[in-house]
C-alpha positions as CSV (number, residue, x, y, z in Angstrom):
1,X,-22.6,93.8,-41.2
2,X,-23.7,96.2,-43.6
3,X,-22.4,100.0,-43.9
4,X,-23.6,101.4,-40.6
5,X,-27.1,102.8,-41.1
6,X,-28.2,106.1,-40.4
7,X,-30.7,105.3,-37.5
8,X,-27.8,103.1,-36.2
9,X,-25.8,106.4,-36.4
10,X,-28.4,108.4,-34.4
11,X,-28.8,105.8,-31.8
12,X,-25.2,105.7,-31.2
13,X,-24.8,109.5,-30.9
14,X,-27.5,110.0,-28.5
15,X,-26.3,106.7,-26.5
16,X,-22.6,108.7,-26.1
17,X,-24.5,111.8,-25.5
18,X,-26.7,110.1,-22.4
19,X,-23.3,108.4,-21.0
20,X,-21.5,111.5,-20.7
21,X,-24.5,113.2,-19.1
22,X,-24.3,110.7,-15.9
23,X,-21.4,111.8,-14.1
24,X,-18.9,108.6,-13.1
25,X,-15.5,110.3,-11.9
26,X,-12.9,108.5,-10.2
27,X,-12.0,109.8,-7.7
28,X,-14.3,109.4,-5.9
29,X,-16.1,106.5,-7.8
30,X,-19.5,106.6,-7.6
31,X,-20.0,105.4,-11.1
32,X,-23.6,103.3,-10.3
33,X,-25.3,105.8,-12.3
34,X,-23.8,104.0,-15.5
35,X,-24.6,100.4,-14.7
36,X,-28.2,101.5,-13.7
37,X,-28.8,103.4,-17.1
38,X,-27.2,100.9,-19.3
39,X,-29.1,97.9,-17.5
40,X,-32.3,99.7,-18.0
41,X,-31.3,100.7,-21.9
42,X,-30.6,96.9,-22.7
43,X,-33.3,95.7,-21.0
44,X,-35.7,97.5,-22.8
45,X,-34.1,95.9,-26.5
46,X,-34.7,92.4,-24.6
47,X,-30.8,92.3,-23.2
48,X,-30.3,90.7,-19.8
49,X,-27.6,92.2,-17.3
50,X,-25.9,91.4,-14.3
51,X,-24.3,93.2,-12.0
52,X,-20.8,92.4,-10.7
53,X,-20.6,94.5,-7.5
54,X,-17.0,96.2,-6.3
55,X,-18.2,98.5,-3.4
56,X,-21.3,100.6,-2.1
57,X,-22.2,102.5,-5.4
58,X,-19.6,101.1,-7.7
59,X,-20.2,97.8,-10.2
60,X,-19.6,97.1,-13.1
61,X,-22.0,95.4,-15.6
62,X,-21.8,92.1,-17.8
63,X,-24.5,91.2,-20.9
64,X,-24.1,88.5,-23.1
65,X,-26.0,87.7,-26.3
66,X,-26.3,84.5,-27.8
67,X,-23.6,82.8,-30.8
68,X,-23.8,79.4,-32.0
69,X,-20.5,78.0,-30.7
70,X,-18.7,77.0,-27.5
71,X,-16.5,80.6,-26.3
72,X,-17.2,84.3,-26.2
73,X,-16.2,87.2,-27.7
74,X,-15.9,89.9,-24.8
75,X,-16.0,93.2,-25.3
76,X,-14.8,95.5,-23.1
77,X,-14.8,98.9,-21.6
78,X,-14.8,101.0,-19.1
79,X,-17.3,103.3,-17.3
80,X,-15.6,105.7,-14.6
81,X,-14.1,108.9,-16.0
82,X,-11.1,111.0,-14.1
83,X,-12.3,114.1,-12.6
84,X,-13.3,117.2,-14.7
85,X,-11.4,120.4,-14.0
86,X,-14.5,122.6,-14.3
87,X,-12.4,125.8,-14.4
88,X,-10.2,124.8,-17.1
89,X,-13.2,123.3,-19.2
90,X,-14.9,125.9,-22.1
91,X,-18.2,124.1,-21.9
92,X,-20.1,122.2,-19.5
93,X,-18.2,118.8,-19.3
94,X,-21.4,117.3,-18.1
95,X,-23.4,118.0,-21.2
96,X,-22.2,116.6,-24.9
97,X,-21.9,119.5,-27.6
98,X,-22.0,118.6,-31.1
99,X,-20.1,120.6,-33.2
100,X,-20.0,119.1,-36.8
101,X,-18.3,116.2,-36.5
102,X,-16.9,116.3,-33.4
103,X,-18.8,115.4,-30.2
104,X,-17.2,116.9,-26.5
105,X,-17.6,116.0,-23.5
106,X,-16.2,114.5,-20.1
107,X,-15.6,110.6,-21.3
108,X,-15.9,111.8,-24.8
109,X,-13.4,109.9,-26.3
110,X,-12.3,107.9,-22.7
111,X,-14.0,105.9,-23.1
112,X,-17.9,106.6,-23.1
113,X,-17.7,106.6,-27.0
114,X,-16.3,103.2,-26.7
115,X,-18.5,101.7,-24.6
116,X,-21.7,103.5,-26.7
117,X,-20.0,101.8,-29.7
118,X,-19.7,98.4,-28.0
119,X,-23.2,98.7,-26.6
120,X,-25.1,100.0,-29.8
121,X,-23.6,97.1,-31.6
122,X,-24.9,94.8,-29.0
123,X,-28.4,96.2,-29.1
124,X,-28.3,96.2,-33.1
125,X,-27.3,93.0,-33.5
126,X,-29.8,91.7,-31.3
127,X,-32.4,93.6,-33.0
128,X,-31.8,92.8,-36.0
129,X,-31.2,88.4,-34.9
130,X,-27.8,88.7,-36.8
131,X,-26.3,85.2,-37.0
132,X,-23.0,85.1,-34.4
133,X,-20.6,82.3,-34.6
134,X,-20.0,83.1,-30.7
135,X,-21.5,84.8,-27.7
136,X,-21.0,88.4,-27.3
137,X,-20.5,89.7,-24.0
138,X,-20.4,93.3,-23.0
139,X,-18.3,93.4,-19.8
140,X,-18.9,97.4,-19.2
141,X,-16.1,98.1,-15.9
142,X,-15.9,100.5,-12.9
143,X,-12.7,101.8,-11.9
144,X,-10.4,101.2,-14.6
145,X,-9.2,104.6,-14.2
146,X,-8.3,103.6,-10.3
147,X,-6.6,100.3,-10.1
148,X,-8.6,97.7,-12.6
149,X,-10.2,96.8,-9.3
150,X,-13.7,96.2,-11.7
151,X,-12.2,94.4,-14.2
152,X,-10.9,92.2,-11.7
153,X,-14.0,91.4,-10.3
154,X,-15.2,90.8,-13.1
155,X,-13.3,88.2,-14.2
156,X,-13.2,86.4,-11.0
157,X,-17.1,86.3,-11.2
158,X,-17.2,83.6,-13.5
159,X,-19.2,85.4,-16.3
160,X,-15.9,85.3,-18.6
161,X,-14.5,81.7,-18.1
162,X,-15.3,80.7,-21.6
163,X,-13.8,84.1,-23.2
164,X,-11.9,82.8,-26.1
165,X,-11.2,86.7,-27.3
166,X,-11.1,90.2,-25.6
167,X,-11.4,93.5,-27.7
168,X,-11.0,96.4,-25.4
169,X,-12.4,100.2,-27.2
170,X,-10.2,102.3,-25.6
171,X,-9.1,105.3,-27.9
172,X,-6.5,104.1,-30.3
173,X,-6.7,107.0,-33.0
174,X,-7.5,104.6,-35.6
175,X,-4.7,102.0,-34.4
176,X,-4.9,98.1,-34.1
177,X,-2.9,97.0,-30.8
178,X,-2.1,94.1,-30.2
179,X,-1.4,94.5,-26.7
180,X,0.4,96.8,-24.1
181,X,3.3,98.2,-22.6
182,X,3.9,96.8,-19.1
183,X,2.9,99.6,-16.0
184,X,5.9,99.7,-13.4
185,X,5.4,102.3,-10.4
186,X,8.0,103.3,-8.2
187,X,8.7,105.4,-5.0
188,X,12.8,106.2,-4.7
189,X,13.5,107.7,-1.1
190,X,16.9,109.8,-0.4
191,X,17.3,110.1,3.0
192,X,20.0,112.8,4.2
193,X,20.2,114.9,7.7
194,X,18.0,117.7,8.8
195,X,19.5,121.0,10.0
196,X,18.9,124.5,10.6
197,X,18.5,126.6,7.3
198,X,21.3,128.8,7.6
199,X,23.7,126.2,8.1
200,X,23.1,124.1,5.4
201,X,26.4,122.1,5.3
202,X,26.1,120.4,8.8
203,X,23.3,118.6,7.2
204,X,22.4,116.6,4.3
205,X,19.8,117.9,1.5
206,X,17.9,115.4,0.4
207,X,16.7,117.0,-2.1
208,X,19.9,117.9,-3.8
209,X,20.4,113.9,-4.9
210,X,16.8,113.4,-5.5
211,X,17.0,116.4,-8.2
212,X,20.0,114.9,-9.8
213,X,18.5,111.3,-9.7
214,X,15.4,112.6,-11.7
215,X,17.3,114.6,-14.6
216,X,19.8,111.8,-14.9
217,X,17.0,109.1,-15.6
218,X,14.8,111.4,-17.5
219,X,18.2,111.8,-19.3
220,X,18.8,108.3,-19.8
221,X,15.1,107.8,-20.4
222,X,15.9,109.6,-24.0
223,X,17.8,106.5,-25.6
224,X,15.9,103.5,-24.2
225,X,16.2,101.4,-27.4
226,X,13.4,101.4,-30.2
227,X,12.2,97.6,-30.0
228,X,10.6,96.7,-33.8
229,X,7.0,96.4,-33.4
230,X,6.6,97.2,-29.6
231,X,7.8,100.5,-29.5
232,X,10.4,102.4,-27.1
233,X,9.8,102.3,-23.3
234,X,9.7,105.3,-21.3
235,X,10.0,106.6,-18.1
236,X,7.9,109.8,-16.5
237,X,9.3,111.5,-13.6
238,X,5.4,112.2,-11.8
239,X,6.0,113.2,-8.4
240,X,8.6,114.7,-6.4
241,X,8.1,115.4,-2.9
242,X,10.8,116.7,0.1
243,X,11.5,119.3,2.8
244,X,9.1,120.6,5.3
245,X,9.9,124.3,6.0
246,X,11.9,127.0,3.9
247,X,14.5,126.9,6.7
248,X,15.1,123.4,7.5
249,X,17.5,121.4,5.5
250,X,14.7,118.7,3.7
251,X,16.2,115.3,5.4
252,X,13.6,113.2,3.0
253,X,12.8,113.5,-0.8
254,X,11.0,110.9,-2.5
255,X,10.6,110.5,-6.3
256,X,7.6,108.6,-8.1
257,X,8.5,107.0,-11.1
258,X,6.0,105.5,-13.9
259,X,7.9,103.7,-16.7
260,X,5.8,102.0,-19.3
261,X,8.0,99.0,-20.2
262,X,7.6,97.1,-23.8
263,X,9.5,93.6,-22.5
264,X,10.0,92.1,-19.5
265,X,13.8,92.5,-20.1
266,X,13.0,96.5,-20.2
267,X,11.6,96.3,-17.4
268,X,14.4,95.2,-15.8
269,X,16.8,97.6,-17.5
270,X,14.4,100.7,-15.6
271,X,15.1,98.9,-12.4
272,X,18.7,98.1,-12.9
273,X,18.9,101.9,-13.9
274,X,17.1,103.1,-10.2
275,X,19.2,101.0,-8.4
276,X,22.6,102.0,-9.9
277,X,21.6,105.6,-9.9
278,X,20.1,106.1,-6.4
279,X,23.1,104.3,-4.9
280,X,25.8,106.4,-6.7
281,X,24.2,109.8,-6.0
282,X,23.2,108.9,-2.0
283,X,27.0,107.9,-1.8
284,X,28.1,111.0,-3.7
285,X,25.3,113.5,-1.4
286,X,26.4,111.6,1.6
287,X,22.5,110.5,2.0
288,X,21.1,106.9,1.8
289,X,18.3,105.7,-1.2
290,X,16.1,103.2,-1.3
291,X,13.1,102.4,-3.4
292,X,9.7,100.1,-2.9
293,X,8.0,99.2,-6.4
294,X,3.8,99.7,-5.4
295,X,2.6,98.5,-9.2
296,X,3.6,96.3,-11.1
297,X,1.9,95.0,-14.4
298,X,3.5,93.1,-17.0
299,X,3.4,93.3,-20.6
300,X,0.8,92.0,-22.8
301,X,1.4,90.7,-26.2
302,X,-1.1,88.9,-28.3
303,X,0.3,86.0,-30.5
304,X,0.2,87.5,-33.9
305,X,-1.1,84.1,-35.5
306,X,-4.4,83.9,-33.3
307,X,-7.1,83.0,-35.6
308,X,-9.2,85.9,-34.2
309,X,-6.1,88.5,-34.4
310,X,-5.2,87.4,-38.0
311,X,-9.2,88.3,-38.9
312,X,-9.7,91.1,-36.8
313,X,-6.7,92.3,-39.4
314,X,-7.6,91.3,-42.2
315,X,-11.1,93.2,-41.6
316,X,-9.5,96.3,-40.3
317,X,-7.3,96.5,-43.5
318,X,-10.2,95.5,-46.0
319,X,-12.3,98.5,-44.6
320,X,-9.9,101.0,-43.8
321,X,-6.9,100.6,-46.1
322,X,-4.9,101.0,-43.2
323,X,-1.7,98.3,-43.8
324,X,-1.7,95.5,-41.0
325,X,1.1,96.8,-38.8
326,X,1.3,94.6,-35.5
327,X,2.0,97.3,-32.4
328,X,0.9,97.6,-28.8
329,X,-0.7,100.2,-27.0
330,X,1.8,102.9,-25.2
331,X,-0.8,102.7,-22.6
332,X,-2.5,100.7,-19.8
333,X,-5.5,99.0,-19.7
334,X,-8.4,96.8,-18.2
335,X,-6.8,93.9,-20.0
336,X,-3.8,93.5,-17.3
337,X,-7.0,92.3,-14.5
338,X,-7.8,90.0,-17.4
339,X,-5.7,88.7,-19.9
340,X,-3.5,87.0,-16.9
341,X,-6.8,84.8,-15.6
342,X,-7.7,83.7,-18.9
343,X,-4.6,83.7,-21.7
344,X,-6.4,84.6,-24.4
345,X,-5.9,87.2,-27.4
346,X,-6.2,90.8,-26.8
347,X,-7.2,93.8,-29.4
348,X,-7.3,96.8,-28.0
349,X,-9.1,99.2,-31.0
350,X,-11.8,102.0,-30.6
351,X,-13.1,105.6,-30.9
352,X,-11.1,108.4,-30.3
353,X,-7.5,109.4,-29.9
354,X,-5.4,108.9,-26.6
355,X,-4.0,112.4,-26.7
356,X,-8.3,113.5,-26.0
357,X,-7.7,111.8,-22.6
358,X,-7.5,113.0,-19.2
359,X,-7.6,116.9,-20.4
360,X,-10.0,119.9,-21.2
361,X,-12.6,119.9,-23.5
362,X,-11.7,116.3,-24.8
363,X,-13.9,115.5,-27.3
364,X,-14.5,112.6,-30.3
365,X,-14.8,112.6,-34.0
366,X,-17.6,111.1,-35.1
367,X,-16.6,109.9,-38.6
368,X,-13.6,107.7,-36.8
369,X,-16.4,106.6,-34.1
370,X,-18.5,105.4,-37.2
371,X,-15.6,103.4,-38.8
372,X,-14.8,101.9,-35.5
373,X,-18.6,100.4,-35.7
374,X,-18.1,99.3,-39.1
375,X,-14.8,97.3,-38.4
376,X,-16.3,95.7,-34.9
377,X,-19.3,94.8,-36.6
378,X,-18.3,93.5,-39.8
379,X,-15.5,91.5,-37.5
380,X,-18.7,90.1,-34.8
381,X,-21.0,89.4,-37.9
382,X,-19.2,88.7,-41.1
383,X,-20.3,89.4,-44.6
């Protein structure tokens, strides 16, 4: 592709703008109001859509345009939003506010401007009957931002079998990943003895283990090896939860644990860690531990040599100046629903910066958003 024209440019902005104007939070998922919009905006540039339903008022939405060879290029992203926190917002979240080159919004950056990049593309290239060596297909998800329940669907529907590439826009901040850390969720239980509050020593605190178990693995946490080229695995104490009244010793505490693994091996160096230091302090406290694992996602790592990694590169580099530095995402995405059904390579690569996510006033810069455009398109429709 050419340098991204200025129409193209306006098109996109007022795309992004619409997207975050239709509200799509999850919790509690009603995102329908997407699909419908961006089935009627394709339709209306002679782009055909299907619906993949996942409940009453969620689906997501799959297009696909035309290439000359076997195998598709899918392009993902997702639709849903988490909730706004109206009171902690400056500006309406609902409503996109320009402000030079920087566009805010709920979904600003995660990930409406990814999917308005992904979709603008679409709709240009089809406008303009650019030659594409395989199909495109815009596989636009609901509930990413619950459990990748839409991606899932999605690629049990059938309308991905021939993917031969994914390329997932979540925000990267200008980064090329080549895949993502693994998602491990755990709940550790201490389980002690309940008595009356002013005698606290004939029963057992749960609560007093359950504190040391946290700042001893958040401690620990600290020097999880650095692992060349993947990164440094970590481990987020999110939840802590014991005790019912002020005066009744708390016989239950339970601690939820997200670690973000970079190997399979550091995965099991987190859950070696659990075990070894729930059993120690329950024996120490006098209480008894146990732990259930409720998600569990392995790492993704695209094969380096992929003829569509090695381009996708090579591009990148040629248009940015950026040096081709293999790394995966510190995050999770819809690619653990897919990558697993259909083994092929993964780029995860778009608008915006991860640290924009999930808080106030998130917003997008517009100059990055643009030269996101130009490396996905020049990549879809070589010079």
């Amino acid at each position: 592709m050419t340098k991204i024209m200025d129409e193209l440019r306006t098109e996109t902005i007022e795309l992004l703008s619409s997207l975050i104007g239709i509200r799509s939070e999850n919790p509690p998922g009603s995102e329908d109001g997407i699909p419908e919009f961006i089935e009627r905006y394709l339709a209306d540039r002679d782009i055909d859509s299907e619906r993949v339903p996942l409940e009453n008022g969620r689906s997501s939405i799959v297009s696909r345009i035309a290439g000359r060879l076997p195998g598709s290029y899918v392009l993902c992203g997702h639709i849903d939003t988490v909730p706004a926190e109206g009171s902690q917002w400056t500006t309406n979240p609902f409503f996109a506010h320009r402000e030079g080159r920087y566009l805010r919004g709920l979904g600003a950056a995660d990930m409406k401007s990814g999917v308005a990049v992904l979709i603008a593309l679409a709709c240009d290239i089809k406008k303009r009957a650019l030659a594409l060596s395989h199909d495109i297909v815009l596989a636009l998800t609901a509930d990413e931002e619950g459990s990748y329940r839409g991606a899932t669907s999605v690629a049990s529907s059938g309308l991905i079998d021939d993917a031969r590439f994914l390329l997932i826009a979540e925000p990267t901040g200008g980064a090329v990943y080549l895949g993502q850390r693994g998602e491990l969720w755990v709940e550790a239980t201490f389980r002690g003895r309940a008595a009356h509050g002013s005698t606290p020593s004939s029963g057992i605190n749960a609560i007093l283990p359950a504190s040391e178990f946290c700042l001893r693995l958040a401690d620990e946490s600290r020097s999880f090896p650095e692992i060349p080229g993947l990164g440094r695995t970590s481990l987020n104490v999110g939840l802590i939860e014991g005790g019912r009244r002020v005066n009744i010793v708390p016989d239950t505490a339970t601690v939820h644990l997200d670690s973000r693994a970079v190997t399979t091996a550091e995965r099991e160096r987190v859950l070696l860690r659990i075990r070894e230091a729930g059993s120690e302090l329950s024996e120490k406290w006098g209480a008894q531990f146990s732990y259930e694992i409720y998600n569990d996602r392995a790492p993704i790592l695209s094969d380096p040599k992929a003829p569509e990694i090695v381009r996708f590169l090579e591009v990148n580099h040629d248009l940015t100046g950026r040096p081709i530095r293999p790394e995966i995402a510190p995050y999770s995405t819809d690619a653990v629903a897919i990558v697993p059904q259909t083994s092929i390579p993964l780029i995860i690569y778009g608008p915006g910066s991860i640290e924009q996510a999930h808080r106030p006033d998130e917003y997008v810069d517009l100059d990055a958003l643009f030269e996101v455009m130009e490396v996905i398109g020049s990549f879809l429709v070589p010079r």
